[in-house]
N, C-alpha and C positions, 0 to 999 in steps of 0.2 A: 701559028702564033697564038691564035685565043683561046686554044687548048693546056698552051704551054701556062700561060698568064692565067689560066683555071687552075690548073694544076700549082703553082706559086701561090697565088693566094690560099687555097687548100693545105697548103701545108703551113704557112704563116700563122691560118686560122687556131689548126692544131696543135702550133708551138704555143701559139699564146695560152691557148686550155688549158695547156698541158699546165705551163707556169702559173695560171692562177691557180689552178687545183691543188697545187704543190707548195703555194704559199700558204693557201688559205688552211690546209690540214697543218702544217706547222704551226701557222701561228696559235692557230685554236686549239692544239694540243699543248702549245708552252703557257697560252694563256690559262690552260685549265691546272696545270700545275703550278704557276705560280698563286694562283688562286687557290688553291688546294692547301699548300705552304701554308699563305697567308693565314688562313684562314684556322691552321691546328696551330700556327705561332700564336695567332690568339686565344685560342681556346687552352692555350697550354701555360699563358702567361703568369706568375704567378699573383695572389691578392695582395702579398706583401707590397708591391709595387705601388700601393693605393698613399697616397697621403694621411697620415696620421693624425686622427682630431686629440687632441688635448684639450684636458680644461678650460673653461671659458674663451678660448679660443686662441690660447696663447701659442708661441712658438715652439716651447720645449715643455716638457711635463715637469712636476717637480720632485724630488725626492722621498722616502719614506719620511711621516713624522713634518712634512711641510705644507704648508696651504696655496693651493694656486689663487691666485687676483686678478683681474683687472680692473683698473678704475679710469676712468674717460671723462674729462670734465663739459662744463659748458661748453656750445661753440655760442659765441656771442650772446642777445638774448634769444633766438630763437629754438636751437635743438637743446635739447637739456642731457646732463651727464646720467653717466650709469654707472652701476658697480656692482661686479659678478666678482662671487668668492667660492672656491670648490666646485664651478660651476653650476652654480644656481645663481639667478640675476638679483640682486637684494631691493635694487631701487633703480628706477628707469620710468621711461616718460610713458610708456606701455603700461608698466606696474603703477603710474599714477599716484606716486609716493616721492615725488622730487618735486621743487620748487626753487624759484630764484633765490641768491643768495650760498647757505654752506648745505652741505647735502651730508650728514653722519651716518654712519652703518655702526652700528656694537655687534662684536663676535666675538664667545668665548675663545679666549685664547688656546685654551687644552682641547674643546671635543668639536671646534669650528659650527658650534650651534649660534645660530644667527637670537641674537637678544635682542635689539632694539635698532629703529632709523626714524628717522625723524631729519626734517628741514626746516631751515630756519632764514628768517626771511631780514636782509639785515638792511634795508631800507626801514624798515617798521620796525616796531617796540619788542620783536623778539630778541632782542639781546639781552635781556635780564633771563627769558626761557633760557637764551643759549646757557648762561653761566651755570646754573642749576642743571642744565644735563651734564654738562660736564666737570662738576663739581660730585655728582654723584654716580659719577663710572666707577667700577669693583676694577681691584684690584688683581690684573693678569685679562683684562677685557683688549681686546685687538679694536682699534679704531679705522676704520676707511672714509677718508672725506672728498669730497667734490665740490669743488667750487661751481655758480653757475649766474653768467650775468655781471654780478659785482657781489663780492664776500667780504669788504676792509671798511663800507662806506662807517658803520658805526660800531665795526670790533673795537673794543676797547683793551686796555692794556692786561685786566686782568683775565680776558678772553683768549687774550696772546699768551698770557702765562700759564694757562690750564694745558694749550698745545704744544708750546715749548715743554711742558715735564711729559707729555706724550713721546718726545723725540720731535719735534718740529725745530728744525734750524731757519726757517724761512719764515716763519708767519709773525715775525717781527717786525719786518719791511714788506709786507702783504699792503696791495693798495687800491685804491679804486679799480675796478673790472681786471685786476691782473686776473688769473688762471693759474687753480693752486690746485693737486691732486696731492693726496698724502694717505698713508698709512701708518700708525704708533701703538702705543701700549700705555696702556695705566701701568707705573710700577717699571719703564724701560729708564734701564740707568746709561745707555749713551744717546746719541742719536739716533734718528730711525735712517737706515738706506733707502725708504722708500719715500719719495718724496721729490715733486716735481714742480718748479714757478716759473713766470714767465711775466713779464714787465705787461704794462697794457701805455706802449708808444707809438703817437700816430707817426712814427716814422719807419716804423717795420710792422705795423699792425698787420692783420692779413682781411680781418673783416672792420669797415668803420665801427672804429670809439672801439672796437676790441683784439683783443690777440688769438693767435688762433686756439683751438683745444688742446688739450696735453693728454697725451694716454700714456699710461703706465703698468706692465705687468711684473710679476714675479715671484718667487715663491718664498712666502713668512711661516717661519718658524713656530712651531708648538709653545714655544718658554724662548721670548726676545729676551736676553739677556744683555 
């Protein structure tokens, strides 16, 4: 009998060997093949597969003969707006050329050469500045503005009226800390399409005493007609 049950176990021992030996080279051969796959499917992927960077960061590129934008207003008082055009940043809190209040960029309408930015502080006595810069914008000059903070507390009417003949439909009823981003033209005979407001109500506010920021891209025309 303790021969037999020697003999049993010995062969049990054997079957089990057997079967691990037998797993363990399968597995390790399927494993080196799917690794292998793996491994020329990546290497074989193509770059096209990559996400697309577009000008200043927008979603879609813009056409021949059009200018890419973004403009991003205030968030409340604390982050300040920016405004990238053709992708190059014009004015941002980095570039240390923004301040509370209206935020202007001038760019030739025909060859997208950045002319002038300047900020204007409209709690203080820059609203006579404001009038005279924009009293003396050429003829076919693209305007980008950002609001930041509060832009309405002392715009006056004829300040309203220099951006109404830009193409502003909103900066009429522009009011304490609303959030105004806009784009126009000297010389634009309709409205401008680019152009974004937002009420400042403490009842949908998103930040106290203000409303949240507004961003806006898209691509403007060589001759806004």
């Amino acid at each position: 009998m303790r021969i037999t049950s020697v003999i049993r176990y010995m062969v049990l021992l054997i079957t089990l060997l057997g079967m691990w030996f037998i797993t363990q080279t399968y597995f390790h051969q399927s494993w080196k093949a799917v690794s292998l796959r793996s491994w020329l499917g990546a290497m074989n992927k193509p770059s096209s597969e990559k996400l697309p960077q577009h000008k200043c960061g927008n979603q879609k590129s813009c056409p021949k003969n059009y200018f890419a934008f973004r403009i991003i207003s205030g968030a409340a008082n604390v982050v300040g707006p920016s405004i990238c055009f053709e992708d190059l940043v014009l004015m941002s809190s980095v570039k240390n050329n923004i301040g509370r209040g209206l935020n202007i960029a001038l760019v030739n309408g025909t060859t997208g050469q950045l002319l002038k930015t300047n900020s204007f502080d409209m709690y203080s006595g820059d609203i006579t500045k404001l009038q005279t810069f924009l009293q003396e914008i050429k003829h076919g000059t693209l305007v980008l503005t950002a609001s930041y903070d509060d832009a309405a507390t002392k715009m006056n009417d004829k300040v309203r009226a220099y951006f109404t003949e830009l193409g502003s439909n909103h900066v009429g009823k522009l009011g304490f800390r609303d959030n105004w981003v806009f784009l126009g033209a000297k010389g634009l005979m309709n409205k401008s399409p680019f152009e974004k407001h937002i009420k400042n109500n403490k009842e949908t506010n998103k930040y106290e005493g203000w409303p949240e920021l507004l961003e806006m891209e898209g691509c403007a025309p060589r001759k806004m007609d």
